[in-house]
N, C-alpha and C positions, 0 to 999 in steps of 0.2 A: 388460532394455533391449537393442532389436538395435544392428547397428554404428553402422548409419545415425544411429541416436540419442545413440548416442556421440560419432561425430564431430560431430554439428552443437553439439550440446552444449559440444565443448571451443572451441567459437572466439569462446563468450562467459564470456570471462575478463576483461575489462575491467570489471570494477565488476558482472559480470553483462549487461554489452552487449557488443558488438562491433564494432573498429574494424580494419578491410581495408582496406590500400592496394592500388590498381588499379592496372596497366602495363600495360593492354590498348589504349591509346590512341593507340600508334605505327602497328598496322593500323586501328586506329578512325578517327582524325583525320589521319593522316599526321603528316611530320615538322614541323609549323609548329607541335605542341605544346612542338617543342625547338630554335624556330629562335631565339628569345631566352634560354631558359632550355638553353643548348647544354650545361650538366655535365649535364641528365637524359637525353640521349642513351645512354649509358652504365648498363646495367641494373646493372650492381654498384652504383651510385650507390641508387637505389632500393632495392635489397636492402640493405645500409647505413643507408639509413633504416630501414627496417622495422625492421630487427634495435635497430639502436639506440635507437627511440621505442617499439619493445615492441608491436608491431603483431599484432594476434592473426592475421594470414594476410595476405599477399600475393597477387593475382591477376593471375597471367602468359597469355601466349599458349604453345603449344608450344614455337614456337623455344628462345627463351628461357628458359624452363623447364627443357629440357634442357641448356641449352648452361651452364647456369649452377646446376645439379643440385647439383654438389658446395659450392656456393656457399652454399644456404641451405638444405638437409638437416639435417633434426635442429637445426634453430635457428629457422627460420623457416614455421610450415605454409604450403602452397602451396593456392589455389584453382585447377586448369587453366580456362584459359578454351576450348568446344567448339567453338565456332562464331566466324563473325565477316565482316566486311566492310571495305571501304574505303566511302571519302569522297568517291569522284568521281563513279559514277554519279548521279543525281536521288535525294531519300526519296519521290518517288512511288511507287513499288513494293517496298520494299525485302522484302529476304531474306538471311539471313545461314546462309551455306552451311558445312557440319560443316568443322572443319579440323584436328579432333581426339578420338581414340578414349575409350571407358571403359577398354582396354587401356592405352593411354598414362598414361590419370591414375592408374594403381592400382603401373604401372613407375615413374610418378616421387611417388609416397605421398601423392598429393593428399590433403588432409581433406575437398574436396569440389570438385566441377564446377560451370565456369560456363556460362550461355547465354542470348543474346541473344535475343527473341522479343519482334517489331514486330506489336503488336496494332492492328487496325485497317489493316494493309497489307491490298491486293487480292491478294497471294501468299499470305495470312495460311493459310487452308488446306495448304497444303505447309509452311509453318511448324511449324502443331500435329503435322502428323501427323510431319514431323521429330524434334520435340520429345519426341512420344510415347515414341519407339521412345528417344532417349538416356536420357528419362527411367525407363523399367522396367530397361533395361537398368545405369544408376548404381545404381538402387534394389536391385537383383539381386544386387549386390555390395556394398551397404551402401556407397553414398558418396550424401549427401545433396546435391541440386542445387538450386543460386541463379541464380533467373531474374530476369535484366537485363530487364526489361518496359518498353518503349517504348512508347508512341502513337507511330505516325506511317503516313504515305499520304495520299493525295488525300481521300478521305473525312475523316480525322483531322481534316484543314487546315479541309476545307468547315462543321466542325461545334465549330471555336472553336479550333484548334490543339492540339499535341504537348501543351503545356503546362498546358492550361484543367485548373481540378478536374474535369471530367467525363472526360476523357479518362485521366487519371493515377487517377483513382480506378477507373475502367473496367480498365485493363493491369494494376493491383494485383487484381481480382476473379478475373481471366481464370486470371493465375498459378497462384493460389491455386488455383481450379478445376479449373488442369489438372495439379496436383499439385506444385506447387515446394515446398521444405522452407523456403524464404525467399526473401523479394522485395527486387530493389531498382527503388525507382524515384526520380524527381527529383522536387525539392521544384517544388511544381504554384505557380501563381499565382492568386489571388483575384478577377481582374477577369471582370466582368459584359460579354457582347456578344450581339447578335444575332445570332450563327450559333451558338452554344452550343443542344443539343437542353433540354425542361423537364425537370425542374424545374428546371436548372441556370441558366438563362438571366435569368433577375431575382433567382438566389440569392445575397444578401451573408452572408458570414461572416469572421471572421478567417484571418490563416493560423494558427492555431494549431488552431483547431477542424479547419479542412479538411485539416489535416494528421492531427487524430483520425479523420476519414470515413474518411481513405483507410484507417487501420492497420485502424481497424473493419471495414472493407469484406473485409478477407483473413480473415476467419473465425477469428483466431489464428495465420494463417502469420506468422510474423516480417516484418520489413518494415525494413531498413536505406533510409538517404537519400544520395542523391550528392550533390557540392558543387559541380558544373557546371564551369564555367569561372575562370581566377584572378580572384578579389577582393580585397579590402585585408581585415588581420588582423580588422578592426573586424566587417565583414558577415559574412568563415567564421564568426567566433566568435559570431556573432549567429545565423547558419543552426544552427550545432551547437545550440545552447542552446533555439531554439526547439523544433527536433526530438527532440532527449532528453527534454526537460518535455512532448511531445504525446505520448510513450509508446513514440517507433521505440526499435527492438530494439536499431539500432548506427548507424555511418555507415560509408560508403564513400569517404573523399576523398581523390582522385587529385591533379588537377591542381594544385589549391589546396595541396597539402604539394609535392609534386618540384618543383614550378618555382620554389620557394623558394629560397634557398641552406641548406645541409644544417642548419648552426646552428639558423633559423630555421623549418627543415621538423618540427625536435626540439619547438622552443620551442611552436608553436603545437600540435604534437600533444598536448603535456604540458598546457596550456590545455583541451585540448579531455575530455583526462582526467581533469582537477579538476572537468568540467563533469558528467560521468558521474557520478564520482564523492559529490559534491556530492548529484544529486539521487539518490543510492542514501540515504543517511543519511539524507535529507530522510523518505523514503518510509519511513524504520523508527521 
């Protein structure tokens, strides 16, 4: 087994899944992710979580990573996140420009690199051919890369949104195609409209099916699910559960655990771990 298959390998230790907390969302979103929830300003705060809900990796931006190296070294594996953007220009064109080496993630022991890749953007070309080069160049070094796969652009919009199952099932294909060792994308939504391309566009299913298309759709790449934005403990734990029972590899929730207060960022992680857990047994 090379490294590469090593590392990816150790970051599903949770029941045989895998659960990453994201901090990439202070250059992602700005600061209005912490302008109510003001303690997760404070990346030790996050890293504190992790460590103490048993978080199988963390996924920072450079700064922080560095700045905070000795902080979760040898406790907590790090994701580097490679790439990235703000929140101000329009998502009509997006591109998220390198902001970070395979050098840097191998100086601070990454288990593996992250990167953003807007499929469906009209940059989208300068995109792969970006992606390309980070991606042989991780792989060169044995660090497996998780591609953050968006819809979005002007096209995306015109053909039923970021969100529709066609478009998320689409950015889970692309990934996988262009060699990512795991996808994450967001849980898609069910509704039927007239700008959706066919078959998509009079296709009803559940979300639980369309949550199987999508993982089917990556050929066997792994496929972690994000939690989006804060909801009530009721809906996280209702997103985890459908997506564990449709087969995703792990979860990715950011938002939904730091804006928490830390007690309760524990509380529902452990929830969400009984849920993994749960359907491992179920399966034997």
């Amino acid at each position: 087994m090379e490294l590469k298959e090593v590392r990816l390998k150790s970051l599903f230790k949770t029941y045989g899944r895998t659960l990453i907390l994201p901090y990439d969302q202070g250059l992602e979103h700005g600061p209005k992710d912490f302008f109510d929830a003001h303690f997760a300003r404070d990346p030790m705060y996050i890293i504190d979580i992790a460590k103490k809900a048993r978080y199988d990796a963390i996924a920072m931006h450079i700064g922080n990573a560095r700045r905070y190296f000795k902080d979760y070294y040898g406790e907590i594996p790090i994701i580097l996140k490679v790439n990235g953007k703000t929140d101000i220009p329009p998502d009509s064109e997006p591109l998220s420009p390198v902001t970070a080496t395979i050098e840097d993630a191998l100086s601070l022991s990454a288990i593996a690199i992250g990167y953003t890749l807007y499929v469906g953007s009209p940059r989208q070309d300068e995109d792969i051919s970006q992606f390309s080069q980070i991606r042989e160049k991780a792989h060169r070094f044995g660090l497996p890369v998780i591609v953050w796969a968006y819809p979005r652009g002007k096209a995306i919009e015109e053909k039923g949104g970021k969100d529709s199952l066609f478009a998320i099932e689409y950015a889970g294909r692309v990934a996988a195609e262009l060699g990512a060792d795991m996808v994450k994308l967001n849980v898609p939504n069910v509704l039927t409209n007239d700008k959706l391309p066919e078959p998509y566009r009079n296709y009803k299913t559940t979300l639980e099916d369309a949550i199987k298309r999508i993982i089917a759709s990556t050929g066997g790449v792994p496929v972690i699910f994000a939690g989006g934005g804060m909801a009530s403990d009721e809906d996280v734990i209702e997103k985890a559960e459908i997506c564990i029972k449709s087969g995703a590899s792990g979860l990715i929730f950011g938002r939904n655990i730091w804006q928490r207060p830390q007690e309760e960022a524990i509380e529902i992680t452990n929830r969400i771990r009984d849920i993994i857990k749960k359907e491992k047994i179920k399966k034997k």
